[in-house]
N, C-alpha and C positions, 0 to 999 in steps of 0.2 A: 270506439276511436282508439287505435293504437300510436302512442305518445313516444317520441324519445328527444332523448336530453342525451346531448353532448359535450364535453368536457376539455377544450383544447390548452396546452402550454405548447406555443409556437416558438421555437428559436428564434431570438432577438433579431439575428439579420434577415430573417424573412417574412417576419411578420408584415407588414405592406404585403409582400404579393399573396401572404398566403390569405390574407383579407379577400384580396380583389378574388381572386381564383373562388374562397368560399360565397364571395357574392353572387358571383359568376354562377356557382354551380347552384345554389337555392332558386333565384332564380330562373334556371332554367327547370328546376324541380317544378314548382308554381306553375310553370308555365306551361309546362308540356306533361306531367303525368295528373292525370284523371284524378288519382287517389290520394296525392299530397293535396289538402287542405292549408298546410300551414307549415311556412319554415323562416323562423326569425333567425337571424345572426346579428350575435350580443357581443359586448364587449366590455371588460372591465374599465374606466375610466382612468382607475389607479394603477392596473396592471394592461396595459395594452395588447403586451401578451399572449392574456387569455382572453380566449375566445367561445362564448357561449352559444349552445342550438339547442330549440327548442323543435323539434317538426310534431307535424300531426296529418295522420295516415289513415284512409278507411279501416286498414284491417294493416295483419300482421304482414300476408299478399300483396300489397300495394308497398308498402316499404321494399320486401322481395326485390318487386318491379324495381323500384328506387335503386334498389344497390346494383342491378343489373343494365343499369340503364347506361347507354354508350357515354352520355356525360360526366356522372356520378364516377365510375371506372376512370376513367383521363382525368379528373382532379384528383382523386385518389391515390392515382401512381403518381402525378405530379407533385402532390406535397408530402406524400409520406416523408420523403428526408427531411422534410420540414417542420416536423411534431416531435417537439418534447417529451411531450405525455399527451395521454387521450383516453376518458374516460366516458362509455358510452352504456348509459341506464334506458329500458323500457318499463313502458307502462301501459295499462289500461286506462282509460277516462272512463270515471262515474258518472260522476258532474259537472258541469251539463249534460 
């Protein structure tokens, strides 16, 4: 299983849409690509903010898919103005 973790600081005035837009696009992950398993979007309580992902991916191939996906692309250019910072780690799952 190939894991990534996401890392957002959203500019104050866009956090709301950039929410909705990143619900929007998980979402439509889950829903339409085969090899996404799993894509939570988090959020700090304290810092609204930031915004956390968690996904999980067959393989490294199946994320590929994912950034290529005509969805994925249109949020992407959509919010870029909109990110602070963004901090993006992969991994492998052992366990389970």
């Amino acid at each position: 299983m190939y894991i990534v973790v996401v890392d957002f600081t959203v500019l104050p005035p866009h956090v709301g849409a950039f929410r909705a837009a990143m619900v929007e696009n998980a979402r439509a992950s889950r829903e339409r690509e085969p090899g996404c398993r799993q894509f939570d979007v988090c959020t700090d309580p304290m810092e609204p903010a930031r915004i956390f992902l968690y996904e999980a991916y067959d393989d490294r191939a199946a994320f590929d898919t994912h950034l290529a996906s005509p969805h994925f692309r249109a949020f992407d250019a959509t919010v870029a103005p909109w990110i602070g910072a963004k901090v993006v780690r992969a991994f492998e799952r052992i366990d389970p």
